[in-house]
BANU-413997 format. One record per residue (C-alpha): residue in three letters; x, y, z. Coordinates in steps of 0.02 Angstrom, whole numbers. Example, Ala and Ser with C-alpha at 12.3 -4.5 7.8 and 13.67 -1.06 7.14 Angstrom:
BEGIN
SITE r X Y Z
SITE ALA 615 -225 390
SITE SER 684 -53 357
This chain:
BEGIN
SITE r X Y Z
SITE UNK -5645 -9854 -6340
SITE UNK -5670 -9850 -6150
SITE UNK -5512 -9885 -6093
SITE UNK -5428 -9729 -6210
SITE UNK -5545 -9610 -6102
SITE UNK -5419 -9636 -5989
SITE UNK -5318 -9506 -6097
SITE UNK -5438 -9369 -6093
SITE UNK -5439 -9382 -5904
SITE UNK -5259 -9396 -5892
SITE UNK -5262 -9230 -5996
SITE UNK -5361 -9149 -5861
SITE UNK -5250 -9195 -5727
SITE UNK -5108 -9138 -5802
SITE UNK -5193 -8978 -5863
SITE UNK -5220 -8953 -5691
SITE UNK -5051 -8983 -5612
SITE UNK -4995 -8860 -5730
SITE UNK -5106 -8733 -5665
SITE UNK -5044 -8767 -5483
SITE UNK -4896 -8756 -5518
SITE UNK -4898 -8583 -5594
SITE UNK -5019 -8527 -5482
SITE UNK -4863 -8568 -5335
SITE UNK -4693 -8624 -5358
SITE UNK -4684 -8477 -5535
SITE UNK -4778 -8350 -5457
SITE UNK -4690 -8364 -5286
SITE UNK -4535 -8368 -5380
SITE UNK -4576 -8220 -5496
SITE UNK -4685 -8105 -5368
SITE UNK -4678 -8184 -5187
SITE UNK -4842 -8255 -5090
SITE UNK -4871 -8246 -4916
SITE UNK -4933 -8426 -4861
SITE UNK -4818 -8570 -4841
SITE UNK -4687 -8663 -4961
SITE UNK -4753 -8831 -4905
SITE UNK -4923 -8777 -5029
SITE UNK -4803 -8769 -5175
SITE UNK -4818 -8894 -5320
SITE UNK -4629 -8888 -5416
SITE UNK -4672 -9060 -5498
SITE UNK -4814 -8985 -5578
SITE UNK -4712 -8919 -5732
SITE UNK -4688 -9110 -5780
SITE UNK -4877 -9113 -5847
SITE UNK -4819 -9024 -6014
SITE UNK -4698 -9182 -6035
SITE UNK -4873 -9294 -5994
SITE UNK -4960 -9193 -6132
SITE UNK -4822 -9225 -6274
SITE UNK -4816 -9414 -6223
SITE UNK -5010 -9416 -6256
SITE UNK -4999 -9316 -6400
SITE UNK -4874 -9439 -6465
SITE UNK -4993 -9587 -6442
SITE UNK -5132 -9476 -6521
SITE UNK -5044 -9400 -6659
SITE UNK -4987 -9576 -6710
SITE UNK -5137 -9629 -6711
SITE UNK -5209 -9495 -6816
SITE UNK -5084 -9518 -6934
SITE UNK -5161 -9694 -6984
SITE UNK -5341 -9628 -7009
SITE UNK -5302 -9493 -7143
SITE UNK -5307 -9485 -7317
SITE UNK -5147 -9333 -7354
SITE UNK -5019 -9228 -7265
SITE UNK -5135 -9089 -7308
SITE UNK -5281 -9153 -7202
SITE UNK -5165 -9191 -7051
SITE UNK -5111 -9020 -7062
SITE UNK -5271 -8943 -7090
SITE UNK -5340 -9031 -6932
SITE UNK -5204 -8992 -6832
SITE UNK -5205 -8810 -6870
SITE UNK -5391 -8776 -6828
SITE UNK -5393 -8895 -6678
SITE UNK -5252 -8772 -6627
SITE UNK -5285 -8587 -6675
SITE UNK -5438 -8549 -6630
SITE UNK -5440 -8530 -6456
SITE UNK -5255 -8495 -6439
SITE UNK -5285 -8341 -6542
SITE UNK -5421 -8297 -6414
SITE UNK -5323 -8332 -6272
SITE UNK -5177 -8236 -6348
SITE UNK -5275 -8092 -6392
SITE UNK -5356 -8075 -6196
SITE UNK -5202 -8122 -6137
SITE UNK -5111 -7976 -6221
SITE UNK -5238 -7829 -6172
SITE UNK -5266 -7891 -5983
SITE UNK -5061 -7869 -5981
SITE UNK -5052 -7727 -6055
SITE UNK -5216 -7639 -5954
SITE UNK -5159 -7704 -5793
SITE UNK -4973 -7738 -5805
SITE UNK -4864 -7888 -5767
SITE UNK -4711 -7816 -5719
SITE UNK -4555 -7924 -5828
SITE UNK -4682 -8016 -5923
SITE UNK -4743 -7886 -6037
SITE UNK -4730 -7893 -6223
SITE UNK -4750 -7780 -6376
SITE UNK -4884 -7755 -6492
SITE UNK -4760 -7827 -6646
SITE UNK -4715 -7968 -6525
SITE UNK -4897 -7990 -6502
SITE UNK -4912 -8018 -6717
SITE UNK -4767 -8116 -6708
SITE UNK -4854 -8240 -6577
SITE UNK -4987 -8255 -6701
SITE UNK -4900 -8402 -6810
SITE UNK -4852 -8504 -6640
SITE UNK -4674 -8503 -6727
SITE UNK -4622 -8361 -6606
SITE UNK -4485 -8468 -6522
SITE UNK -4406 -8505 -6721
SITE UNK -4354 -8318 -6717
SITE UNK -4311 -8285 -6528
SITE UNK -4461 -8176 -6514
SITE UNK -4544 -8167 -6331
SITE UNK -4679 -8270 -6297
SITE UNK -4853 -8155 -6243
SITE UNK -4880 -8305 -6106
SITE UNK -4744 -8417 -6058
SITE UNK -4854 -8599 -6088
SITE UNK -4846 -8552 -6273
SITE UNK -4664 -8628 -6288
SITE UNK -4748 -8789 -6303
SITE UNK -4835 -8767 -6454
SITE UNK -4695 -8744 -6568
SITE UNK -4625 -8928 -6478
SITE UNK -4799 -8969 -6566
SITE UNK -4769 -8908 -6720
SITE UNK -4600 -8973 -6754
SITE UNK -4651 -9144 -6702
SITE UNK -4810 -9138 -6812
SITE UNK -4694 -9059 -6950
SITE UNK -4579 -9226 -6924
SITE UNK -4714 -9335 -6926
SITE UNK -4808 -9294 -7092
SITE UNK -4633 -9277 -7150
SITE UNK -4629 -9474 -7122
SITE UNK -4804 -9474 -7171
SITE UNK -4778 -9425 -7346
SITE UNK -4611 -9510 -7372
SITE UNK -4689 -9685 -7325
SITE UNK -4571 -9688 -7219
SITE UNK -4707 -9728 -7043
SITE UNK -4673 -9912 -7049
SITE UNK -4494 -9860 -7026
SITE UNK -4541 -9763 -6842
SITE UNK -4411 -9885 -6736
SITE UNK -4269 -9827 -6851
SITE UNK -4329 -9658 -6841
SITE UNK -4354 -9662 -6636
SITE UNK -4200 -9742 -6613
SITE UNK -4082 -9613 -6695
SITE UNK -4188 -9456 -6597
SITE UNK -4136 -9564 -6437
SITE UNK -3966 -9548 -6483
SITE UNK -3996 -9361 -6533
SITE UNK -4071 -9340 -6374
SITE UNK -3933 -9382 -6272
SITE UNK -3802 -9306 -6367
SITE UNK -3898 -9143 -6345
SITE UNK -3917 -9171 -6159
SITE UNK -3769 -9233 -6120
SITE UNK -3617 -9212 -6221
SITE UNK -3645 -9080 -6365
SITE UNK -3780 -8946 -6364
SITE UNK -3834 -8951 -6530
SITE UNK -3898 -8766 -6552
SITE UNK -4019 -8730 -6657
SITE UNK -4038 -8906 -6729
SITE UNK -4118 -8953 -6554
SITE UNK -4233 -8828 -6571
SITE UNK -4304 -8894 -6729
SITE UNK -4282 -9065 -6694
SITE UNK -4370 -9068 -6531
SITE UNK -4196 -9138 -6449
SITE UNK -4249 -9104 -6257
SITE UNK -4432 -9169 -6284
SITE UNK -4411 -9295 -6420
SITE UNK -4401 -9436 -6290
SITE UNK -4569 -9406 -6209
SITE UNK -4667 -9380 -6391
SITE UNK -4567 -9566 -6448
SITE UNK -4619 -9639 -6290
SITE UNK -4816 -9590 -6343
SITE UNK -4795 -9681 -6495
SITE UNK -4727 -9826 -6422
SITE UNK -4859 -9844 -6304
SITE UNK -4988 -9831 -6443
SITE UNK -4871 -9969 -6530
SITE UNK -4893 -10087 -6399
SITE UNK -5085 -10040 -6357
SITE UNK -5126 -10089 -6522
SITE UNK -5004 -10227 -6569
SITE UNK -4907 -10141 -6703
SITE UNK -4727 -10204 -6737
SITE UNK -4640 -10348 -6647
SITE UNK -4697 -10316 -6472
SITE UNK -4526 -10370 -6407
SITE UNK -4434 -10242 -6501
SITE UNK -4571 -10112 -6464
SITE UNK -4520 -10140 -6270
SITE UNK -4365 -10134 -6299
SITE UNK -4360 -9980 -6349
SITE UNK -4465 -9909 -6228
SITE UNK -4381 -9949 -6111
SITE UNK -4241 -9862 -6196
SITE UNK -4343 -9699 -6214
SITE UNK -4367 -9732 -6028
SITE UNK -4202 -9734 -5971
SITE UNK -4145 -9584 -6100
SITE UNK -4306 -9490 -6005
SITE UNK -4223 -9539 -5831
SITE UNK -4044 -9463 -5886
SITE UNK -4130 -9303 -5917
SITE UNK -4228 -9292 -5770
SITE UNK -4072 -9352 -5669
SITE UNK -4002 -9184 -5716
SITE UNK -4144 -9116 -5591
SITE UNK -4089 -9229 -5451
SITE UNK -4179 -9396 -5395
SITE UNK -4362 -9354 -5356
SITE UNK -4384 -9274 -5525
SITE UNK -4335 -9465 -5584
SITE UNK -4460 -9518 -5476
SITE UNK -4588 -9422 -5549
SITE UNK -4515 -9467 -5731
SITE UNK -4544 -9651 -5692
SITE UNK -4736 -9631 -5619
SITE UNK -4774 -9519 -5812
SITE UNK -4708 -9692 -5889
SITE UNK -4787 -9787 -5761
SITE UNK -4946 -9713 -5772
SITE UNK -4974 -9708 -5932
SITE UNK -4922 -9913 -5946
SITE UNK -5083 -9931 -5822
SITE UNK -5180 -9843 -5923
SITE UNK -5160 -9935 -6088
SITE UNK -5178 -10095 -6005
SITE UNK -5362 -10059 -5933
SITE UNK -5292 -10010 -5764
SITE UNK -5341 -9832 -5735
SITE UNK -5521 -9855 -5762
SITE UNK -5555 -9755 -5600
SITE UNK -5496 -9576 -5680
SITE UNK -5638 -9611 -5810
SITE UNK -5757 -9495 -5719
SITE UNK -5858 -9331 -5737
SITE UNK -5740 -9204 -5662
SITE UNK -5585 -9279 -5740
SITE UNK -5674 -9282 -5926
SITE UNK -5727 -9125 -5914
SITE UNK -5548 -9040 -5855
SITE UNK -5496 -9141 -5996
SITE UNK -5615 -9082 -6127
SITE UNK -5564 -8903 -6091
SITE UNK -5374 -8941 -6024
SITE UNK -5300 -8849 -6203
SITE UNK -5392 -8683 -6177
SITE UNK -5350 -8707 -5982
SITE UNK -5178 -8715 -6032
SITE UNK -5189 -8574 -6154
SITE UNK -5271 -8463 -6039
SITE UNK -5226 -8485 -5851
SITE UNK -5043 -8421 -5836
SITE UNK -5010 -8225 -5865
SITE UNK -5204 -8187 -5848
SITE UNK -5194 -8285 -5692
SITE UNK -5075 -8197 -5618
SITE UNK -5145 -8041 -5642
SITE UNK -5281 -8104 -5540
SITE UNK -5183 -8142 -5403
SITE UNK -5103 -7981 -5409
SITE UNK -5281 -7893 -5386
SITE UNK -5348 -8005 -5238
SITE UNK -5207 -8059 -5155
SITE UNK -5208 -7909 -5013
SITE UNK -5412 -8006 -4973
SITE UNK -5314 -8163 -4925
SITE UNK -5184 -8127 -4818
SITE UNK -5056 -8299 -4786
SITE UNK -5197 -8404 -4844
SITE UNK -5169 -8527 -5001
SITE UNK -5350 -8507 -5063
SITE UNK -5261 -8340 -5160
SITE UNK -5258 -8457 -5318
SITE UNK -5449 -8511 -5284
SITE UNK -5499 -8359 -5395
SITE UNK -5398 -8373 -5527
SITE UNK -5432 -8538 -5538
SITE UNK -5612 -8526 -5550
SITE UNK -5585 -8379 -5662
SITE UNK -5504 -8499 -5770
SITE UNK -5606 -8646 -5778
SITE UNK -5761 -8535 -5830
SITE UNK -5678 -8452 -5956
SITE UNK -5588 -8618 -6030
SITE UNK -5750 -8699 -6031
SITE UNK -5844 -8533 -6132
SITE UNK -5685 -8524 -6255
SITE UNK -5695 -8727 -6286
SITE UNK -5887 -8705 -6315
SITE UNK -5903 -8569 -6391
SITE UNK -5769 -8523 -6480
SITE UNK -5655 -8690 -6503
SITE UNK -5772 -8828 -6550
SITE UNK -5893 -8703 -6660
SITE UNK -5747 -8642 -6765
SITE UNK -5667 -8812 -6775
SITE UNK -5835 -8854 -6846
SITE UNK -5872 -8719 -6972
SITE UNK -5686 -8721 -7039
SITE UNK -5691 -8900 -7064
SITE UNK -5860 -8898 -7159
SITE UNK -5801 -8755 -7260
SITE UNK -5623 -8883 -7304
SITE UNK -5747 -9019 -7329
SITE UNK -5827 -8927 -7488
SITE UNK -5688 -8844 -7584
SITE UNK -5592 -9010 -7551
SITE UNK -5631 -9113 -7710
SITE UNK -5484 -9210 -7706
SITE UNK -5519 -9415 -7620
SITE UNK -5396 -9519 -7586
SITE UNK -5421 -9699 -7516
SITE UNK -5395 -9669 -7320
SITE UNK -5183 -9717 -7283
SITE UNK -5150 -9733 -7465
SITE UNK -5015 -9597 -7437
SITE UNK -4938 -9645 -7263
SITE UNK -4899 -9853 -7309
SITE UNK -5022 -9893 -7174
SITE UNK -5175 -10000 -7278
SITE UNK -5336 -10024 -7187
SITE UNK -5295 -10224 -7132
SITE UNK -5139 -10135 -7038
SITE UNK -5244 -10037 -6916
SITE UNK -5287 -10119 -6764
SITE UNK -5493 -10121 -6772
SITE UNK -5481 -10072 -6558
SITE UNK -5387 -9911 -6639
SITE UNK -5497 -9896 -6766
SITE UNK -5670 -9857 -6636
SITE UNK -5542 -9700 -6548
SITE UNK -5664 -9567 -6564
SITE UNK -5644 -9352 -6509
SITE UNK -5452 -9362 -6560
């Protein structure tokens, strides 16, 4: 159990390099700041890919522990919704009192943005991190799809032909809409997640589980080759990182500050962008050339992360969950449904607890 809060702290640094990324390379790009380029943080937009590749261990995971596709989905739709409709909601009236000029959206867009299925229909998003959450979706939509065919113990075959999707999308055919649904851009780094988890807790032939990570890896390097080479660079630290961590190395990111960005890194996410830059908009002329412009929003964002995750999030996650609990009557023997049986799940995975 120790050595997987590595994961929650990893979420909080890449939470973070999100943030400081928007906060300089996007908002220079989309509005112009006044201190130096050398502050800038382009890399920063890799910590999305970081996120799917945990939430591909996690979800993995999860998928061994329940009892039906409709409790995965359940869970995955309260651990979701309730703060992003917060953050959606504040995030749509702070644009539309202050103004964000070419990021503005319309009320119907705003009901649209409501299912997180916005990007299915080409509909705007209200903040631009919400792109990632229909990645989510069609990965969890995949995965209980496998879930309730039996077909998990078959996850190599699986992997293996969304490798090959993956780089026919990339590189040779764009496959339209298809790649949309199929997650055929970010497949790779949600594949590599489960592999990890593979090998962390000895599931399948560990020689063929490296093998095809390594695959995943170099599929990952092809797309970030497109980029140029220090964006491989960066690919190969996500993969090398997150090696470390499963093998006991990172124990020194299990600390205070870390957990705690990592406790509230989803409402971070949800919230920093747009409202952030509105910030920045308002307090910017106080700063002059000075890179501590983002020090507000930041803070700003933190706080309110923190509030939403306490007091909103975790509350409602509770309550909805107690309220499933008693109109659910219906008990099946936990992985009956998914071809995983009890003996099959590692007991280390077993004692994962908060995912």
């Amino acid at each position: 159990m120790q050595r997987l809060l590595f994961l929650d702290s990893l979420r909080g640094l890449a939470a973070l390099a999100v943030v400081y990324f928007h906060y300089t390379s996007v908002y220079r790009h989309l509005y112009g700041h006044s201190f130096s380029e050398h502050y800038d943080f382009d890399f920063g937009l890799y910590g999305v890919e970081f996120f799917f590749m945990i939430s591909g261990f996690v979800i993995f995971l999860t998928l061994s522990r329940i009892s039906s596709a409709r409790d995965f989905l359940f869970n995955r739709a309260v651990r979701l919704y309730p703060a992003y409709i917060v953050c959606l909601l504040l995030t749509f009236g702070c644009v539309q009192y202050f103004g964000l000029e070419g990021l503005e959206t319309s009320f119907s867009d705003m009901l649209v943005n409501l299912t997180m299925f916005q990007k299915a229909v080409g509909v705007p998003d209200v903040d631009g991190v919400y792109w990632s959450l229909f990645s989510e979706w069609m990965f969890y939509l995949l995965m209980v799809t496998l879930f309730v065919f039996r077909k998990l113990d078959k996850m190599l075959w699986v992997g293996a032909a969304w490798l090959v999707l993956n780089v026919i999308n990339m590189h040779f055919v764009h496959l339209g809409y298809a790649a949309r649904l199929l997650n055929l851009y970010h497949g790779v780094f949600f594949y590599s997640g489960i592999l990890f988890y593979m090998l962390y807790t000895g599931t399948g032939r560990r020689t063929i589980v490296q093998l095809h990570l390594a695959a995943a890896f170099v599929v990952a390097l092809s797309l970030f080759a497109l980029e140029g080479w220090a964006d491989m660079i960066v690919a190969a630290l996500l993969y090398g990182v997150f090696y470390l961590g499963i093998n006991g190395r990172l124990e020194f990111l299990v600390n205070r500050p870390l957990l705690f960005l990592g406790s509230i890194s989803y409402a971070l996410y949800l919230f920093h962008q747009y409202i952030g830059f509105i910030i920045i908009n308002q307090t910017k002329a106080y700063f002059g050339d000075s890179v501590l412009v983002i020090v507000p929003p930041l803070v700003v964002s933190i706080v309110c992360a923190y509030l939403i995750t306490q007091y909103i999030e975790q509350p409602a996650v509770k309550f909805l969950k107690s309220k499933y609990k008693h109109f659910t009557t219906r008990q099946v023997p936990r992985g009956a449904e998914s071809g995983f049986t009890s003996r099959q799940i590692p007991e280390k995975s077993k004692a994962v607890s908060g995912l």
